[in-house]
N, C-alpha and C positions, 0 to 999 in steps of 0.2 A: 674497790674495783676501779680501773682506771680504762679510758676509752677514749679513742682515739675519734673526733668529728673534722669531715670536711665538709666544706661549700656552705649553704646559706638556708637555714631552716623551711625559710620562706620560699624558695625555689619552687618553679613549677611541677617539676617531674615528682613521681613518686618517690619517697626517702627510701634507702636502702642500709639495711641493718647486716654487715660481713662477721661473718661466724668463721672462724679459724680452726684448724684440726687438733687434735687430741694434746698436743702439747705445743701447739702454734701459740701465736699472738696475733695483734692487729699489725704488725707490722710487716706481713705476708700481704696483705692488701695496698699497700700505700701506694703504686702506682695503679693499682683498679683505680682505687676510691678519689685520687688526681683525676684520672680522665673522668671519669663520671661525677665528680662536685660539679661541672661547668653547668649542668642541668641540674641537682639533682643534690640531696640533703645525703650525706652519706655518716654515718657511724658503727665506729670499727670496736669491737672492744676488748681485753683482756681479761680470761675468764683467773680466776682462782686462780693463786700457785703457778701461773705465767705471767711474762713478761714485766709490766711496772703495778702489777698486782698484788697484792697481800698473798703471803702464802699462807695455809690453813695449818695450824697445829697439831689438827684430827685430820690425817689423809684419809678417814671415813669418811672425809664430807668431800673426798674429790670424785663424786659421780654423777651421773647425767639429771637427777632429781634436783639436785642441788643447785648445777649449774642454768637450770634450765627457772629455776626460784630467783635466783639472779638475774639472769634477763626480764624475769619480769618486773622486778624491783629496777632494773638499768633502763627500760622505757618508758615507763613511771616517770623515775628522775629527770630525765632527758624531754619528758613531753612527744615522744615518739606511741605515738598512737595507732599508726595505720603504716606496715611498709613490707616490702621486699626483701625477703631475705636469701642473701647469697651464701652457701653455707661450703666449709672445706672438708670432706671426709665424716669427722664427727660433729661439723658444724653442720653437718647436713643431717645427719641424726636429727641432731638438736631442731632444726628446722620440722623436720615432719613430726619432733612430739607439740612443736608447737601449734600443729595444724589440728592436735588433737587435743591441747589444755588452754589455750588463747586464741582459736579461731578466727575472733576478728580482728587482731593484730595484723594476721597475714594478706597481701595483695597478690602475692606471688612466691613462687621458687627456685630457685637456682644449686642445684646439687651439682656439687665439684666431685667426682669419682667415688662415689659411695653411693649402696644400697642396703634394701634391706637384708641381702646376705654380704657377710666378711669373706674376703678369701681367705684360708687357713693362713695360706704362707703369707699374704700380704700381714694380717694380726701378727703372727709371732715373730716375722721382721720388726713391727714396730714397734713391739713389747721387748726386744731384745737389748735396741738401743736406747729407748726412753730409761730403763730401769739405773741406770750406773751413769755417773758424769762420764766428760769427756774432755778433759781441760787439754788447752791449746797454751801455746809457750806466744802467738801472734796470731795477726790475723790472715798472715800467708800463709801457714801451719792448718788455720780454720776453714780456708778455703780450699783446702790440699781434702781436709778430712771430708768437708761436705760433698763434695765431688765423690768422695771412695763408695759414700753412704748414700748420695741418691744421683747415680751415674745416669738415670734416663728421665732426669726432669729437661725442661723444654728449656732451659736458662743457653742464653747461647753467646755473648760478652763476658768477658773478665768482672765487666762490672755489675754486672745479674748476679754472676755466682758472689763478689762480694758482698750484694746485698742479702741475698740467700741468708749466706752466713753469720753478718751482723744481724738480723732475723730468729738467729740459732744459740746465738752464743752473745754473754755478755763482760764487762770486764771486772773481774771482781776486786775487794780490796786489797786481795793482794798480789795482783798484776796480773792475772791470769785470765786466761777465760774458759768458763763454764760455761754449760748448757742454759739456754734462758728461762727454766721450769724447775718448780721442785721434782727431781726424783720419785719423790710420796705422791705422783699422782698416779701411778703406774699399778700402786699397792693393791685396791680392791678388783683392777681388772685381773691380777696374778692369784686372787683367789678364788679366779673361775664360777664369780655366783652367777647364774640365768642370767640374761638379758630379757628384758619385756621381749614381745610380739611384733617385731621392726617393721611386719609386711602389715601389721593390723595403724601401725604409727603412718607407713609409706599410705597406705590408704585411704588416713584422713587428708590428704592434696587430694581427693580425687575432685575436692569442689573448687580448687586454683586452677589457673596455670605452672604448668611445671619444665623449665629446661632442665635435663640431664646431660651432665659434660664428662663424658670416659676419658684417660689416655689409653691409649691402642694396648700399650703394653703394660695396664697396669696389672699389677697382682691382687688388689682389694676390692674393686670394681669388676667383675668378669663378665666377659661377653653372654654368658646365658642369664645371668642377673639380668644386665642390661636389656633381654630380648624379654627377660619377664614381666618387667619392669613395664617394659612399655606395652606389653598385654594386660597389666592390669590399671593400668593409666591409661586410656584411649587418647587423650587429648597429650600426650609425654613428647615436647619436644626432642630431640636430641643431638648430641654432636660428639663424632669422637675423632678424637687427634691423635694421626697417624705417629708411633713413636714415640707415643711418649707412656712414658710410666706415673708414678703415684707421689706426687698429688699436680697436674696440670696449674702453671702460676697463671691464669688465667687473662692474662698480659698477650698471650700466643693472638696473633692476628683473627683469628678463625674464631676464637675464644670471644673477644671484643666485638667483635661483629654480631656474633649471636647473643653476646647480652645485651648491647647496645640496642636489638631489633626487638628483643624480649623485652625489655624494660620501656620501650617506645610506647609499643601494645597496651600494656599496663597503663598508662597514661592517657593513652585516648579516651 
């Protein structure tokens, strides 16, 4: 399992543990986890069967129980005992089961456009592309295609969408580029077994602090979620960002501001 650390363990601020989405890595963070090293212990990681991780032979073991046994075994390792977790989509999952299997790991949360309901279409969007490669001939080709495939993320340079895409795609050996995931992680969510009780998981935060970050236009995250969400969280910060769709780079000015003010709190 490989994991991405910035800044200085010893730092004042409280350490911050970035959870990445269902076929993300840590390298969707890397300009978060910049700005916020300057305070602040930051570790990013790549779970299973992403990024510069091992992939798993049993795509049985690519589920939230597993990955979530990982983490524990990852701040063990790491000596991370107490931190903030900023979580993207499914890392945000990942985040409130930990509010429910290692409690006092948690200082905080930060949920990037997920709850504990899915929106249909946003799921079968993302189970349509994750399932099947995608290989690209370059990286102007890769940045052609990530744009087709998420036209309402907030990235707004050439060189955002770049990064985006190096993110997404990696170079394989034989000159190509592929997707940065196994395919086989996709497997057990395609044969539709139950999910645990999300709103029973969402409800162990209720003894944290919690920011929740919407984009306006997302399809996974919905406005009635969002409203429920913070009726049964009295204390649920929130912020949503006009225009934009699923998953907010969390880089958006509005986005920085309000974690930077959250994670202060936490501190005092």
């Amino acid at each position: 399992m490989y994991c991405r650390e910035y800044g200085d363990p010893l730092s004042p601020g409280v350490p911050v543990l970035c959870l990445p989405g269902l076929a993300r890595n840590s390298k969707d963070f890397h300009r978060l986890a910049l700005h916020l090293s300057a305070r602040r212990w930051v570790v990013c990681p790549d779970y299973r069967g992403r990024g510069r991780s091992d992939y798993d032979p049993d795509s049985e073991n690519y589920q939230p129980a597993t990955y979530l046994n990982d983490l524990r075994h990852l701040l063990a390792a790491v000596g991370l005992h107490r931190t903030a977790v900023i979580g993207s989509s499914m890392g945000g999952l990942l985040a409130c089961a930990m509010g429910a299997a290692m409690p006092t790991v948690l200082a905080g949360v930060v949920l990037n456009d997920v709850g504990p309901d899915i929106g249909g279409d946003g799921l079968g969007r993302i189970v349509s592309y994750l399932s099947q490669d995608n290989p690209q001939p370059d990286w102007e080709s890769a940045v052609r295609a990530f744009k087709a495939l998420f036209p309402t993320l907030s990235l707004r340079t050439e060189e955002d969408w770049r990064a985006a895409a190096e993110a997404t795609w990696y170079e394989g050996d034989d000159g190509v580029l592929h997707y940065d995931w196994d395919i086989h992680i996709i497997d057990p969510v395609r044969k539709n077994r139950p999910l645990p009780d999300l709103w029973a998981l969402f409800r162990s935060l209720d003894r944290y602090p919690v920011l929740a970050i919407r984009g306006g236009v997302s399809d996974v995250l919905l406005p009635e979620t969002f409203d429920r969400m913070a009726a049964a969280h009295p204390g649920l910060e929130r912020l949503t960002l006009v225009g934009v769709g699923h998953v907010p780079s969390l880089v958006e000015p509005e986005s920085l501001a309000a974690i930077d003010r959250f994670l202060a709190r936490l501190d005092a």
